[in-house]
Structure formats: structure tokens, C-alpha cells
C-alpha positions in Angstrom: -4.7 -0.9 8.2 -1.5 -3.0 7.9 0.2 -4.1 4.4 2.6 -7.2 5.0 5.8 -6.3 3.3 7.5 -9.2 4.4 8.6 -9.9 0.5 10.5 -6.8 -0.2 12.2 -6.7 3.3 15.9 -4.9 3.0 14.0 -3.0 -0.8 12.8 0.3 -1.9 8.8 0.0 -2.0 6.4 2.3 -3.0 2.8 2.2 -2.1 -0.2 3.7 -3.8 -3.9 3.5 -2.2 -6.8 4.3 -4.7 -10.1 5.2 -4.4 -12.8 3.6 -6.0 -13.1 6.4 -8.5 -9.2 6.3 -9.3 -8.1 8.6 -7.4 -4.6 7.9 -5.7 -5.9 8.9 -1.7 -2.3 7.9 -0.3 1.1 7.3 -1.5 4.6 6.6 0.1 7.9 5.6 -0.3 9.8 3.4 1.7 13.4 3.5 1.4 14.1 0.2 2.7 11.7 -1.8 4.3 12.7 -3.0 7.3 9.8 -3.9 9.2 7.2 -7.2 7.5 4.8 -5.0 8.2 3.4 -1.3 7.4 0.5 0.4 9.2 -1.5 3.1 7.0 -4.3 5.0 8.9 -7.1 5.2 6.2 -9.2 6.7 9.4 -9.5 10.0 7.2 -11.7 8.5 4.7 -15.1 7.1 4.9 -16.1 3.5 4.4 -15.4 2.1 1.0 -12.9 -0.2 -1.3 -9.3 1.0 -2.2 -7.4 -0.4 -4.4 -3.9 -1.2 -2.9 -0.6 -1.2 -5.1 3.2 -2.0 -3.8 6.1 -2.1 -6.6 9.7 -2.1 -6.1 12.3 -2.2 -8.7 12.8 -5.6 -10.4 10.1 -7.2 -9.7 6.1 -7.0 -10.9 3.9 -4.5 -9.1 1.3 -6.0 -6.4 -2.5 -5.4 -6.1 -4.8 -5.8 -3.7 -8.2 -4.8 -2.3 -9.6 -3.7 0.6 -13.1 -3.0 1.8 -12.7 -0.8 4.3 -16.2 -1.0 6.5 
């Protein structure tokens, strides 16, 4: 799965992926993005939605879904 991070190039990130039942699955930290784009392998886990969440500092955190089939 890729996330585009192309907003908070050259800024600390952290990402959080959810389960359905609320359970964080996946978190990291990025130091400083430097790449627009972030691959996550969600291969672990079976099909489902997630619930997708990118802050940085300074600015409002970011979610998303995904239905991962």
C-alpha cells in the first residue's frame, strides 16, 4: 500500500494504521520525509478496512480509509 506524503515533504510524520475494531495494527515515524510517497506492506493482515492517520507538528492530523480486498 502506498500513502502520498507529498504535503509534509522535508517534516516529521507519524503514521498510525487501525483496524476496524480500533486496534492501532502499524505505526511509524518518519523523521523527515523525504520521499512523496511511503509503501506500507499490510500483506500480514487479512482483507478488511483500516483506518489511516498521518500528523505532523503544526498542522491538523489526516484520515483516511482503505478497504484492503
Amino acid at each position: 500500500m502506498n500513502i502520498d506524503l507529498e504535503d509534509y515533504e522535508g517534516r516529521a510524520v507519524r503514521i498510525e494504521i487501525y483496524s476496524m475494531l480500533g486496534q492501532m495494527v502499524r505505526f511509524m515515524e518518519i523523521d523527515e520525509v523525504q520521499a512523496p510517497v511511503v509503501q506500507v506492506d499490510l500483506s500480514e493482515y487479512e482483507a478488511g478496512a483500516f483506518l489511516i492517520r498521518v500528523s505532523t507538528e503544526g498542522a491538523p492530523s489526516v484520515t483516511k480509509w482503505l478497504d484492503k480486498k
